[in-house]
C-alpha positions, 0 to 999 in steps of 0.5 A: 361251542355255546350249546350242545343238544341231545335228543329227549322224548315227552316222558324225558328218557334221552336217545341212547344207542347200544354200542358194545353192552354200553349206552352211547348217547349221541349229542349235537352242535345245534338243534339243526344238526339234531333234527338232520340226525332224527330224520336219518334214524326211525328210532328217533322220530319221537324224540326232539332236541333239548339244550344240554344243561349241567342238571341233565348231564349229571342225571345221564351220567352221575358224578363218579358212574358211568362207565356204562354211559358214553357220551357221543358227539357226533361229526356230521349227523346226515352222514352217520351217528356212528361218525364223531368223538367221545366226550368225557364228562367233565370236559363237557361240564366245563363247556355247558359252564362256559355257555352259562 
């Protein structure tokens, strides 16, 4: 996998979902994927795909934090978001340095 996208407005917030009192923030393969995904969901209509790079993960979810943040990488977006895997953090640090 060389990139994985997440899904960022103007302002830079990123599309996170609720799930269970946690923030789950759905990532994707490709862009393509990305923009499946938003044209599934209303809520993301404002958001578009952004390249995740190490800066911006350690702002979703700082080093040593996050137990309220869950990163989601999601199986088939033009299905469901709900459908895919957890990533933990470090593992996904490893794949953005990797594609550096």
């Amino acid at each position: 996998m060389s990139a994985v996208y997440a899904m960022q407005r103007a302002n830079g917030d990123v599309f996170a979902l609720d799930h269970k009192g946690q923030f789950r923030i759905p990532l994707f393969h490709t862009s393509r994927d990305a923009m499946t995904a938003r044209s599934r969901n209303l809520d993301m209509l404002l958001f578009k795909p952004v390249m995740l790079n190490a800066g911006l993960l350690l702002e979703l979810v700082p080093r040593g934090e996050g137990n309220d943040v869950e990163l989601w990488l999601v199986k088939d977006p033009s299905i469901s978001l709900k459908h895919g895997r957890v990533v933990e953090h470090e593992q996904l640090l490893s794949l953005l340095e990797h594609a550096t």
